[in-house]
C-alpha positions, 0 to 999 in steps of 0.5 A: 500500500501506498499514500499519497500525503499532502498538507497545507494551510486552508484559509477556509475549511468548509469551502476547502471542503466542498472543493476537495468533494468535487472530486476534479479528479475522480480519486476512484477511477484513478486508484485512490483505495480509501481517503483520510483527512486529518487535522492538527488538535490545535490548528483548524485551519491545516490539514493533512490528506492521506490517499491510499494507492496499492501500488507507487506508480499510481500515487504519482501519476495522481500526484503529477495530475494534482499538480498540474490540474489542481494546485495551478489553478486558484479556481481548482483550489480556492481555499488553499492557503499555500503551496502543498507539501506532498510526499509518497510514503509506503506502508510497511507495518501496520498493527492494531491494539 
């Protein structure tokens, strides 16, 4: 498994929100298994998106195309409030207790 980790300021959250459902992208036609979106405890206006991919490849040709349909333009992206860090991490342990 595969995640595809992005994290930025969000100037608005719920407008953020509702942009990320538009879905521009179509995460499941383009292999995203499963989405989370998380938030630091003290900071509502960040968040931090994990789109899972089972394998490498399919992260970063939905990364390339974020890039470049997405995080261009302020229409695709109105509520950012800076530039995406991203990184593509594999899972290599999982454990529950």
């Amino acid at each position: 498994m595969h995640i595809l980790q992005i994290e930025y300021p969000v100037r608005d959250y719920d407008a953020w929100k509702a942009a990320f459902d538009t879905d521009r992208l179509d995460r499941a036609g383009s292999g995203v298994r499963r989405h989370r979106i998380l938030q630091p405890t003290d900071d509502p206006n960040y968040v931090v998106i994990h789109l899972e991919f089972e394998d490498a490849g399919e992260a970063e040709a939905y990364l390339a195309a974020l890039q470049r349909v997405v995080y261009s333009s302020q229409e695709a992206s109105p509520a950012v409030g800076g530039g995406p860090q991203t990184r593509i991490v594999e899972v290599v342990e999982t454990r529950e207790y």
